[in-house]
Backbone bond lengths (Angstrom), bond angles and torsions (degrees), N, CA, C in turn:
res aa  C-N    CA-C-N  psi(-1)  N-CA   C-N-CA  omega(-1)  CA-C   N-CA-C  phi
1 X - - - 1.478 - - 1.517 111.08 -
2 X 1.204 102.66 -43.39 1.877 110.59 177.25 1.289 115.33 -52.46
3 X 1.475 111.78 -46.08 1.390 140.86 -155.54 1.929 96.84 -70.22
4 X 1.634 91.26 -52.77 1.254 109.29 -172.46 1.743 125.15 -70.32
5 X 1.463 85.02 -34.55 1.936 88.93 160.28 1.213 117.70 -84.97
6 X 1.487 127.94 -35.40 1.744 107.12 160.46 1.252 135.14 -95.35
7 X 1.223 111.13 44.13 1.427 146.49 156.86 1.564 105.34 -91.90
8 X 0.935 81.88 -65.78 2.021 75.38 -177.81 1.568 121.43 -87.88
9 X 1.109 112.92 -4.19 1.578 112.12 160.00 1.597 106.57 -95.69
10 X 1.427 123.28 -3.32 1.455 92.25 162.46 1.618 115.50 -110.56
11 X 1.489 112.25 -16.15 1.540 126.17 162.25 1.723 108.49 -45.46
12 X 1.163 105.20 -78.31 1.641 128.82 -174.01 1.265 104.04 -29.11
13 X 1.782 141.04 -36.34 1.145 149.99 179.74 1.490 95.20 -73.81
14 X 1.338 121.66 -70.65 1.083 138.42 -141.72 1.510 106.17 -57.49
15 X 1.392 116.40 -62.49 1.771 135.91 171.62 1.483 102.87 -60.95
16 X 1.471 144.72 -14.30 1.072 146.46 138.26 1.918 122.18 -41.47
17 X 1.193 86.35 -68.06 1.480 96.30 167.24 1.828 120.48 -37.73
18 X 1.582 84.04 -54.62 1.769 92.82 -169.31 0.953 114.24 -41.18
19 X 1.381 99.55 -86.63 1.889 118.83 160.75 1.299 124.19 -17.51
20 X 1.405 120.07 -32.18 1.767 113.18 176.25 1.631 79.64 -106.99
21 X 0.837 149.82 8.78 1.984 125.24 163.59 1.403 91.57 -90.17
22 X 1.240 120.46 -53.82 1.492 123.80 -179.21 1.282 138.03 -53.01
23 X 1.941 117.36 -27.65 1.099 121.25 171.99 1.866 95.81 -93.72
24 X 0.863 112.44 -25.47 2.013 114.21 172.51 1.590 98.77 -47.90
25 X 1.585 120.23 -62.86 1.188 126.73 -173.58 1.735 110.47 -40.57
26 X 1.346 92.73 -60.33 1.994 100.51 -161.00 1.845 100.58 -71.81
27 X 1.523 115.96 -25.36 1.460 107.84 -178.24 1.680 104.98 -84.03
28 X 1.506 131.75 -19.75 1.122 114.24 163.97 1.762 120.19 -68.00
29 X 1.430 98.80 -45.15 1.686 113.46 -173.93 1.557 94.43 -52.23
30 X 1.253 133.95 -48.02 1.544 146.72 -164.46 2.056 95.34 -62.36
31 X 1.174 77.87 -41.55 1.881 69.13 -168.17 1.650 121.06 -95.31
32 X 1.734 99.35 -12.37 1.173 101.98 151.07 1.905 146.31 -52.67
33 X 1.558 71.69 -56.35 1.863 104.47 153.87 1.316 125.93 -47.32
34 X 1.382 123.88 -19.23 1.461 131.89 -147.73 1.897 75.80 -124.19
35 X 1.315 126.67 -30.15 1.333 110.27 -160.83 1.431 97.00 -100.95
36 X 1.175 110.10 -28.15 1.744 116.65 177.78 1.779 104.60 -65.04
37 X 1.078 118.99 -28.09 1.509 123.84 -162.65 1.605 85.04 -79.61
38 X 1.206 114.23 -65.41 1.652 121.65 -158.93 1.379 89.01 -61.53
39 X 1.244 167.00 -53.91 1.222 157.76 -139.23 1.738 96.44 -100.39
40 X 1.336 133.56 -35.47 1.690 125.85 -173.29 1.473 79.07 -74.23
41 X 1.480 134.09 -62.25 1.391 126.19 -167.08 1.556 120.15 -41.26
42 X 1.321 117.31 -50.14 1.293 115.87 179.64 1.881 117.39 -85.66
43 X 0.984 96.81 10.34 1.799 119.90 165.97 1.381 124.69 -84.58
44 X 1.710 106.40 -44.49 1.168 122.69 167.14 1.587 135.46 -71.66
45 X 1.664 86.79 -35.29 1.481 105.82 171.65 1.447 120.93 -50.67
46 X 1.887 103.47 -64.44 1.026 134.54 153.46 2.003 128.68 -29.68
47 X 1.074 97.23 -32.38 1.414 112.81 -165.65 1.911 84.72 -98.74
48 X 1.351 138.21 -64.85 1.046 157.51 -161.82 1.897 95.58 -55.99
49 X 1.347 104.63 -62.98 1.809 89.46 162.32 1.508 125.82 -79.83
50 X 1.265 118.86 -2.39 1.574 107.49 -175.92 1.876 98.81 -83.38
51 X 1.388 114.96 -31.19 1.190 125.39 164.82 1.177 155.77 -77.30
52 X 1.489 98.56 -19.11 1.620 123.68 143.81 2.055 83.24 110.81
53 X 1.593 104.56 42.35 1.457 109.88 -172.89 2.148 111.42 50.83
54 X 1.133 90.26 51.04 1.624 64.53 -170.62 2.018 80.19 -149.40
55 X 1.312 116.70 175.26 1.719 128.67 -163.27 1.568 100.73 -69.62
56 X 1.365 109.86 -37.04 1.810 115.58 -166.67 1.434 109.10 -125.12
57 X 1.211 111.78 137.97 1.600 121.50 170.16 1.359 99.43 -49.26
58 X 1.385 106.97 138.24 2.105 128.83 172.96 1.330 113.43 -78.20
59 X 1.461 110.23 98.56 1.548 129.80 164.16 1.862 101.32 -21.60
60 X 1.659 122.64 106.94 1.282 114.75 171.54 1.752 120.44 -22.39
61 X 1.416 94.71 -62.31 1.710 93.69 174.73 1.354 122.95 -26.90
62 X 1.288 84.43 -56.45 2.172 97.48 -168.06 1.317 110.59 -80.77
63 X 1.892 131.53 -12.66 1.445 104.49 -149.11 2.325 92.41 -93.17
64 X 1.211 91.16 164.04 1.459 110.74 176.63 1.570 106.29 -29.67
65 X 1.631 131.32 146.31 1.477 104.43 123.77 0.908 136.13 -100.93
66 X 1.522 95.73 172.86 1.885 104.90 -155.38 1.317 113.39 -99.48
67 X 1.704 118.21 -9.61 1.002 113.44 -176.11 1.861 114.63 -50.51
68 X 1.557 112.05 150.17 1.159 89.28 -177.60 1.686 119.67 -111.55
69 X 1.389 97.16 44.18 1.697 112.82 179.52 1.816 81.39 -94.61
70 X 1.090 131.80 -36.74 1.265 114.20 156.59 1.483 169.86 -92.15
71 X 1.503 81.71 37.71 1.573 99.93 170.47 1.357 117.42 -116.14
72 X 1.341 102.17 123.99 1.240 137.79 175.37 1.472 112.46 118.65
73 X 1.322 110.09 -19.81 1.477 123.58 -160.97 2.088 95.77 -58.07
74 X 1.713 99.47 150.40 1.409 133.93 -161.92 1.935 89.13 -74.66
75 X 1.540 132.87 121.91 1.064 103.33 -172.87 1.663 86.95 -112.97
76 X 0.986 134.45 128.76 1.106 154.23 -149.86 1.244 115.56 -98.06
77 X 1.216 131.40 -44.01 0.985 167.59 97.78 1.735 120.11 22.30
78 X 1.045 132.86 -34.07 1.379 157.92 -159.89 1.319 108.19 -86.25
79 X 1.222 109.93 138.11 1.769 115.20 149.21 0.636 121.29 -42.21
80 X 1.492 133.40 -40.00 1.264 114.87 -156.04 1.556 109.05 -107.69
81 X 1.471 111.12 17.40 1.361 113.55 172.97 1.547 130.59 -97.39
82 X 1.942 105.85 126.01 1.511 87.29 -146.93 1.811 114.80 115.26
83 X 0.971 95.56 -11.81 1.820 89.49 -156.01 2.478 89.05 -105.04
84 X 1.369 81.38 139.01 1.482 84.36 -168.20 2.018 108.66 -34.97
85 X 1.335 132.03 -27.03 1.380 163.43 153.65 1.663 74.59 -31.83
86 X 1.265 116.90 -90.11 1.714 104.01 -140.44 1.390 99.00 -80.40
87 X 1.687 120.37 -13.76 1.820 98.52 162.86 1.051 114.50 -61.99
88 X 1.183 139.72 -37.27 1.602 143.88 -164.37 1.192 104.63 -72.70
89 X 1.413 136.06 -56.68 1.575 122.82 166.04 1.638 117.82 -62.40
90 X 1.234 126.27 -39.83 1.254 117.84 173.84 1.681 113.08 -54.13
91 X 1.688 106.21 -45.34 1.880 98.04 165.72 1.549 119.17 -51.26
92 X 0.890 127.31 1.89 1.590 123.40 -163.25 1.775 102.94 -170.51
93 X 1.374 98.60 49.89 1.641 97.79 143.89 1.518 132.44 -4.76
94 X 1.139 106.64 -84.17 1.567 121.09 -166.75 1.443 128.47 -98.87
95 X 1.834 94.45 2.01 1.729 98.96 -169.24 1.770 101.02 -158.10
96 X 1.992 90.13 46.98 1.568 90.52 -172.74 1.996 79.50 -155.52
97 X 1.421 105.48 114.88 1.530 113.14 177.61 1.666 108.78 -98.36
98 X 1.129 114.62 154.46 1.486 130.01 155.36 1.567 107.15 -113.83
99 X 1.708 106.60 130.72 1.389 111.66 -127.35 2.033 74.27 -152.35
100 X 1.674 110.43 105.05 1.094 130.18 -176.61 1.297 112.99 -92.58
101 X 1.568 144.90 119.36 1.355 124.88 157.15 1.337 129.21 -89.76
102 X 1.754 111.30 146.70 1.502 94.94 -168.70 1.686 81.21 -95.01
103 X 2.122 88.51 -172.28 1.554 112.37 -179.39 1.471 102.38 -145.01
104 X 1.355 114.17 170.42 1.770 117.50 -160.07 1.439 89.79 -80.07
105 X 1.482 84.60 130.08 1.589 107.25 167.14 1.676 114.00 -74.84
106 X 1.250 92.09 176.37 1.943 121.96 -177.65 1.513 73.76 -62.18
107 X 1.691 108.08 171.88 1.303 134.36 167.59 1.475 109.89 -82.43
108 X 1.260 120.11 -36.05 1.479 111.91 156.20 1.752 132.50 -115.63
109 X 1.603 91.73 47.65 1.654 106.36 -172.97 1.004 124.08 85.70
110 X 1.543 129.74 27.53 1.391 118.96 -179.03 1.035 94.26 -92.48
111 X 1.941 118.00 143.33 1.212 122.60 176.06 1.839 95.58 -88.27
112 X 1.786 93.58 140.49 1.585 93.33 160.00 1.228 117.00 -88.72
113 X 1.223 117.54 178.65 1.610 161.33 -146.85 2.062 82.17 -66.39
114 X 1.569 114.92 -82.96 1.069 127.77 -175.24 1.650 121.02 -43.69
115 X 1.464 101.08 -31.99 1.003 93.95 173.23 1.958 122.12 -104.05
116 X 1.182 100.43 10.40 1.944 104.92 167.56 1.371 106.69 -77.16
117 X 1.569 111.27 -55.79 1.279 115.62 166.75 1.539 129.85 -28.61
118 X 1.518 102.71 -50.88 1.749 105.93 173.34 1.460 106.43 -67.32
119 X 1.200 131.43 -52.37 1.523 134.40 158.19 1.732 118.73 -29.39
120 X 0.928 106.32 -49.35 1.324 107.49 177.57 1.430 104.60 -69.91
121 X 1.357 142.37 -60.62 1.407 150.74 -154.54 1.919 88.61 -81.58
122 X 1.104 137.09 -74.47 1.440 118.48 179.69 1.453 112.65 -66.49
123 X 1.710 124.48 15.69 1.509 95.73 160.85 1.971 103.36 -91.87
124 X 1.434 89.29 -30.41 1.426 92.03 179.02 1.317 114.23 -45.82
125 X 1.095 131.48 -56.85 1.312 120.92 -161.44 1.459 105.34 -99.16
126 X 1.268 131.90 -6.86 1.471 134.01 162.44 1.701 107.84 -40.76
127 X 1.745 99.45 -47.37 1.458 136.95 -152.29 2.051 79.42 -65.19
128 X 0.947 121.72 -67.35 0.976 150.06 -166.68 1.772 130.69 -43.65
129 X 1.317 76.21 -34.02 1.924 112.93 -172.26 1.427 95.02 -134.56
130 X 1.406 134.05 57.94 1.549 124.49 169.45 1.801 109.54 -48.69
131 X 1.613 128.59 -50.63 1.281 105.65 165.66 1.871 130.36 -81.58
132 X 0.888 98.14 22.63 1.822 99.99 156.10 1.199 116.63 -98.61
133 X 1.119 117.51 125.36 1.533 136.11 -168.55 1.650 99.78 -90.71
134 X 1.585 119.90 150.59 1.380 133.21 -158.20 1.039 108.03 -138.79
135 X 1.590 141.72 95.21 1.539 171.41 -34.48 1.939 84.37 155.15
136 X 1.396 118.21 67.62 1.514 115.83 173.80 1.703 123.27 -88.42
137 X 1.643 102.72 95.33 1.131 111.91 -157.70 1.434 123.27 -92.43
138 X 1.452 127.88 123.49 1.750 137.22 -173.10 0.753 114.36 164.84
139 X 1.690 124.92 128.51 1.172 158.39 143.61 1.488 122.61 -13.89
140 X 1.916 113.59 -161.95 1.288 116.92 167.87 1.054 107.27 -68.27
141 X 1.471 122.23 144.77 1.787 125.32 159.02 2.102 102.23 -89.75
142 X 1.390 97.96 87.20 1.082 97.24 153.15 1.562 116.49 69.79
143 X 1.658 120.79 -105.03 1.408 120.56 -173.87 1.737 99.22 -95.34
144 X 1.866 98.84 -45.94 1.215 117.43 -165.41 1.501 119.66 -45.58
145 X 1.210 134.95 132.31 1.754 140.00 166.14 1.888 105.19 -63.84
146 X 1.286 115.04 30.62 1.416 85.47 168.00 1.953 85.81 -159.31
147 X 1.415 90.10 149.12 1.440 112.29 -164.39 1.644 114.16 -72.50
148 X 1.801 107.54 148.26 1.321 99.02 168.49 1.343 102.22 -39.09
149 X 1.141 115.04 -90.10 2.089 124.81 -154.76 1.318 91.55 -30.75
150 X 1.483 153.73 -52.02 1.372 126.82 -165.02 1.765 113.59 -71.93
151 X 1.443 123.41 -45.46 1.260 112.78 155.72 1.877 118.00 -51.16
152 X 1.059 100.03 -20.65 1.822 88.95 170.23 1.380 125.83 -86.15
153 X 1.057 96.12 -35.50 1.729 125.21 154.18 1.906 111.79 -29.43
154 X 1.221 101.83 -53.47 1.536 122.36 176.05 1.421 120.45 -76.53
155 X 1.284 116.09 -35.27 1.597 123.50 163.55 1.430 110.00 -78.63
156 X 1.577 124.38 -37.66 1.492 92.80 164.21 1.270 125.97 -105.68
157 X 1.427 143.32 41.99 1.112 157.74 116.46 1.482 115.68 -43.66
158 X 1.305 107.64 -43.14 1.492 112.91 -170.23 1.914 106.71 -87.22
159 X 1.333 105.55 -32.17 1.283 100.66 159.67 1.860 113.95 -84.70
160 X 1.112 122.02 49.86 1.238 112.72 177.49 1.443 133.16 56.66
161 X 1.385 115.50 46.30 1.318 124.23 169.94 1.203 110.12 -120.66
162 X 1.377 123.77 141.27 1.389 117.38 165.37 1.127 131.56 -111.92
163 X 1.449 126.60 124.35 1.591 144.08 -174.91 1.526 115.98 -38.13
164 X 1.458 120.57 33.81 0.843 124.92 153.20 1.541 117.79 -117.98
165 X 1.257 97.89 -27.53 1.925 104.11 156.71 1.605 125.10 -55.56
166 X 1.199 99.17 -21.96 1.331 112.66 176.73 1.707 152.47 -104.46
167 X 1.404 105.83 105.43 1.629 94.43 -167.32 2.049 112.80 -113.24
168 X 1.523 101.91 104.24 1.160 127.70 146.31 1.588 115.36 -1.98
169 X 1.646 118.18 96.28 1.048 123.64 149.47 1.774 130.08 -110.78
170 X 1.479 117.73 85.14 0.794 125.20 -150.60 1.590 129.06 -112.71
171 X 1.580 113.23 37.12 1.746 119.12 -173.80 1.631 77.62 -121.68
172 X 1.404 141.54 -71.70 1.393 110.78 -165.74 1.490 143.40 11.09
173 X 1.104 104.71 164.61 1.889 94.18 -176.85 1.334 84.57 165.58
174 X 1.540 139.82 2.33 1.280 111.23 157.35 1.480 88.44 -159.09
175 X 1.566 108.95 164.70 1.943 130.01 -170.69 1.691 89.51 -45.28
176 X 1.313 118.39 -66.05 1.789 127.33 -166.86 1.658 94.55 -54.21
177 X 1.489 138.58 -31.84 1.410 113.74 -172.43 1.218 95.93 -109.08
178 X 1.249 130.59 9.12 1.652 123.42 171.06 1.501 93.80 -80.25
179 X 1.570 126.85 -31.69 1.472 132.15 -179.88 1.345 123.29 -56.76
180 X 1.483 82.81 -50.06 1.522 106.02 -174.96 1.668 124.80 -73.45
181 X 1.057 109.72 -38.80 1.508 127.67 167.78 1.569 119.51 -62.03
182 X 1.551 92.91 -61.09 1.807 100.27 -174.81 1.997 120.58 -70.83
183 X 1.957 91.41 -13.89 1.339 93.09 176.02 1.340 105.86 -59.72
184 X 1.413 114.37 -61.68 1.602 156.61 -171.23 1.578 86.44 -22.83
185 X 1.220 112.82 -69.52 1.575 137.28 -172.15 1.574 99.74 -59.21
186 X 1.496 131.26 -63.93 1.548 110.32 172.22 1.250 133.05 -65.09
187 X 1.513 115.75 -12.30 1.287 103.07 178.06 1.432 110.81 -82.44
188 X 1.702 135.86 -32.74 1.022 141.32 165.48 1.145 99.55 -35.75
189 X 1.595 138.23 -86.49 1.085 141.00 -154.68 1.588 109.65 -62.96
190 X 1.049 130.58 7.38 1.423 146.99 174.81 1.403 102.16 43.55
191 X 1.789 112.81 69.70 1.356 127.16 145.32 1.398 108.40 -83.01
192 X 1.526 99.46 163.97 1.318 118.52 -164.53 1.733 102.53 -141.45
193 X 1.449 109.46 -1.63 1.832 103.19 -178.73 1.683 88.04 -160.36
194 X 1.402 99.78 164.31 1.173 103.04 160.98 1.731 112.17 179.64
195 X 1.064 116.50 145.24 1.706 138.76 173.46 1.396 117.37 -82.43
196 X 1.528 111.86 104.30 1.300 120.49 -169.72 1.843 93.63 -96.50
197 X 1.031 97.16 146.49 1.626 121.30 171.05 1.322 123.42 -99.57
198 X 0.692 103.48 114.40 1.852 99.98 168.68 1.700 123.23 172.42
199 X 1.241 126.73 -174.45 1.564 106.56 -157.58 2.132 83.84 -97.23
200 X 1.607 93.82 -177.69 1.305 103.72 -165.91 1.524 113.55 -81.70
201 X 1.475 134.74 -27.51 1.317 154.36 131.01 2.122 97.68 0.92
202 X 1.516 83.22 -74.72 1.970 109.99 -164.76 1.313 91.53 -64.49
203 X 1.552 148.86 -34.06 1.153 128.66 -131.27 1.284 131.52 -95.84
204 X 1.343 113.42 -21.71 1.655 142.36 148.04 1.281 121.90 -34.92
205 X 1.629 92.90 -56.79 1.517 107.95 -171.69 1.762 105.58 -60.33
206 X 1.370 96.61 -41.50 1.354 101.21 -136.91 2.035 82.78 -89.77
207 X 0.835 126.64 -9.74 1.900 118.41 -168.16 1.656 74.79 -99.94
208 X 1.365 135.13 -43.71 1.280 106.07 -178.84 1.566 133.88 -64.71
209 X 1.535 106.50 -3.38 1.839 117.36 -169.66 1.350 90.63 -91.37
210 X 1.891 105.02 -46.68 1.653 87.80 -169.36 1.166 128.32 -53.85
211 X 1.726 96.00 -60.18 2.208 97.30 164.88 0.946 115.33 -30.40
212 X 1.487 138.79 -58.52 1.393 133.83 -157.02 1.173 106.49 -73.55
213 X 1.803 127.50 -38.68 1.661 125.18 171.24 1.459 106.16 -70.02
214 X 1.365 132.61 -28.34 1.534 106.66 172.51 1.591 112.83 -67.84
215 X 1.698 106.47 -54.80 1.670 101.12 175.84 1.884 118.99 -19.99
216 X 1.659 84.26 -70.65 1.574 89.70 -172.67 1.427 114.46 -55.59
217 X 1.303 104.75 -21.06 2.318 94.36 -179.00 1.347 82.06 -102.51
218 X 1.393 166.32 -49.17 1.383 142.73 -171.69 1.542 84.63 99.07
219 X 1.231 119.87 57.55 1.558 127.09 142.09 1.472 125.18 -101.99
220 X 1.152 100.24 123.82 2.121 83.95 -178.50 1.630 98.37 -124.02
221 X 1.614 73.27 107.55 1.958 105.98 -168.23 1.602 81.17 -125.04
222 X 1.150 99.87 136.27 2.021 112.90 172.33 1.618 104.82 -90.48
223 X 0.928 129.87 146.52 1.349 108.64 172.01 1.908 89.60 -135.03
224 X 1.982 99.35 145.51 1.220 108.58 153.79 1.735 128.89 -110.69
225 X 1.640 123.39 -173.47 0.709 93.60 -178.51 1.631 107.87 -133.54
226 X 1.194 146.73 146.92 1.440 167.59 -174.37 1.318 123.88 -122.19
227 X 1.730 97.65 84.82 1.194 101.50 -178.68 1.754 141.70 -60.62
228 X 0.911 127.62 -179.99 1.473 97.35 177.92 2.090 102.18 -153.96
């Protein structure tokens, strides 16, 4: 009995202790984590415009201008002007999207290779179609709190688009909910066509999700495709 009551008056302290050293431990580590996240985030951000969103600083020659008498402006000039792609949005102004997909970013926002390319090919013709609006579609990047489409958001700003051309599709996380989401989003806005972006690898996949997400919501949106 002796044995047995100071057993548990010196235990009972002891496993007390743990438990508050132990939950002390995980609520500092927790808020560390929470401060480390917010600081890689605003690193990336940061890093994502000093770079024009992309892995390497932009050779002066090559990078965008910024003036902003040129954004939105028709670039005339372009490949891609002329091309059965820009009759189809020019027929349908206001109810015909160019519709970009993103891809997993760097760990601290570097845009890849596959995905500058899509940037480049929907700024062109964004450039091109100033009233067609551009459906910039991606999910979480990974650890980071802020979405592909907002780092894409930043690459085509920097190539001369302005964020008013642009509407944010941003829960994705895979080709079938980039389908599923961005349909969701054109049929509301009562499109009827639209120019998917993406490289030639992605492009199969991805004109086959859309059809299949308009079928299943009973949107009849045409979609083309623009390789990149």
């Amino acid at each position: 009995m002796v044995l047995s009551c100071y057993t548990s008056v010196i235990c009972y302290p002891c496993c007390r202790c743990y438990w508050i050293e132990t939950c002390t431990v995980v609520l500092i580590a927790t808020l560390v984590i929470m401060r480390v996240r917010k600081l890689v985030s605003a690193l990336a951000l940061t890093t994502a415009l000093a770079t024009g969103a992309g892995g390497v600083v932009a050779a002066p020659a090559q990078a965008a201008p910024s003036s902003s008498t040129d954004f939105g402006s028709v670039d005339f000039g372009s490949s891609e002007f002329g091309t059965p792609n820009s009759l189809f949005l020019w027929q349908g102004v206001l109810t015909r999207y160019i519709v970009v997909l993103g891809a997993k970013m760097g760990t601290f926002g570097q845009t890849p290779a596959i995905l500058d390319r899509r940037l480049n090919v929907a700024a062109r013709l964004a450039k091109q179609h100033p009233f067609n609006r551009m459906v910039v579609s991606g999910g979480n990047t990974w650890w980071l709190p802020v979405s592909e489409a907002q780092f894409m958001n930043l690459g085509l700003l920097r190539r001369g688009i302005p964020m008013w051309q642009m509407v944010n599709e941003g829960r994705s996380t895979s080709t079938v909910q980039n389908a599923t989401y961005t349909v969701g989003m054109l049929k509301a806005m009562g499109a009827n066509g639209a120019v998917i972006v993406t490289n030639g690898f992605h492009m199969g996949r991805a004109l086959n999700d859309f059809r299949a997400a308009a079928r299943k919501q009973h949107a009849r949106i045409e979609f083309r495709a623009a390789y990149a």
